[in-house]
N, C-alpha and C positions, 0 to 999 in steps of 0.2 A: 575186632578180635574177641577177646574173651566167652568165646563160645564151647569152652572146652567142656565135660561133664566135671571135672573137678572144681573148675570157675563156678559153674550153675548151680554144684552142691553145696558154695559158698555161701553163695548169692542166696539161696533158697535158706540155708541156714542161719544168716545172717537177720532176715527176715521174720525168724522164729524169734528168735532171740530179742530183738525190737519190740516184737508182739506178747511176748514176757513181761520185759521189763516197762512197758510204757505205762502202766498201774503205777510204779514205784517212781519211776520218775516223773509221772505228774501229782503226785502226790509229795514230791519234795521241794517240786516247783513250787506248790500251791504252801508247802511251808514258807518257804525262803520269802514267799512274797505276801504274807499272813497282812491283812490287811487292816489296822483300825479302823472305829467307828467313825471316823474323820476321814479316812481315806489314804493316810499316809503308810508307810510300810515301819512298822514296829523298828525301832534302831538297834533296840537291845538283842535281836534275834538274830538281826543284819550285818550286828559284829560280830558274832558265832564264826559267820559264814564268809563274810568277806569286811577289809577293812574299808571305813567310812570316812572320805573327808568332805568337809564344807565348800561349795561349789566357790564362794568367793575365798578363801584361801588359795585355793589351786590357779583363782585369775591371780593374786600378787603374788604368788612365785612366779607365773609364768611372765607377767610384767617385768621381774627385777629379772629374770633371764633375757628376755628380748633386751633389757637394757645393757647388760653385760655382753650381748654377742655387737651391739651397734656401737658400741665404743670401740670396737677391733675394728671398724669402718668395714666389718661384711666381704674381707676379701679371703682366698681359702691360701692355704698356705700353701704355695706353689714351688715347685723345682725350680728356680731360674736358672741355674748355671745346667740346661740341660740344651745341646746342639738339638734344632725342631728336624735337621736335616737327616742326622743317623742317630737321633733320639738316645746319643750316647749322655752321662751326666760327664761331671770333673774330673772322675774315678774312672771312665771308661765303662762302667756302667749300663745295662738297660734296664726301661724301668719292669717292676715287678710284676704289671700284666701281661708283661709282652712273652711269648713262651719260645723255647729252645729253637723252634722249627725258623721262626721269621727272624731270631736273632741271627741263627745260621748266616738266612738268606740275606738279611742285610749285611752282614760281616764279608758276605762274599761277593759281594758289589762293591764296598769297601774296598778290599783287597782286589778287585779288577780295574779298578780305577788307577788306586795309585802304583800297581805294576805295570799296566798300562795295555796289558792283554786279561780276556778272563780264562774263567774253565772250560772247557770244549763241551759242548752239549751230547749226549749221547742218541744215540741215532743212525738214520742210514746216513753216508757221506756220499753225495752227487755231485 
């Protein structure tokens, strides 16, 4: 698709606009990433721009998290009192992804079951 001439005057334009600014934004790359005579990236320039943590800080939080999720024994917190059969809860309930249309539809297999005929299909009758 997008072949339209409004698309292509985007597209073409877009591409000015790149060929503009690609001056300035390598030039704010080549700040951000000002390199000392060492090799390393200047820190004090690099907290301007974004914040800095210590690579072994971020392992022991992420340590004491794994250890706080393995103590719940890793299981998710599940509906049990929900029927697997018409995915009703306690409340009569369905659950939240299911959308209006399938609820319908099971409701009314539901109700053909236990009236014991269902709804007539519509169509030619032979």
């Amino acid at each position: 698709m997008a072949k339209s001439l409004r698309s292509k005057w985007k597209r073409k334009m877009r591409a000015e606009k790149r060929k503009k600014n690609a001056p300035k934004e390598l030039a704010r790359l080549k700040q951000a990433l000002n390199l000392d005579k060492k090799g390393e990236a200047a820190m004090t320039d690099m907290q301007e721009i974004a914040t800095v943590v210590p690579a072994d800080k971020i392992k022991k939080e992420g340590d004491v998290e794994m250890a706080e999720l393995e103590g719940d024994d890793g299981k998710m917190d599940l509906d049990r009192k929900r029927n697997k059969k018409t995915l009703l809860d306690e409340n009569g309930q369905y659950p939240a992804w299911m959308g209006q249309r399938q609820a319908k539809k099971l409701k009314g297999k539901r109700m053909a079951q236990k009236s014991g005929k269902g709804k007539k299909k519509k169509g030619i009758a032979w």
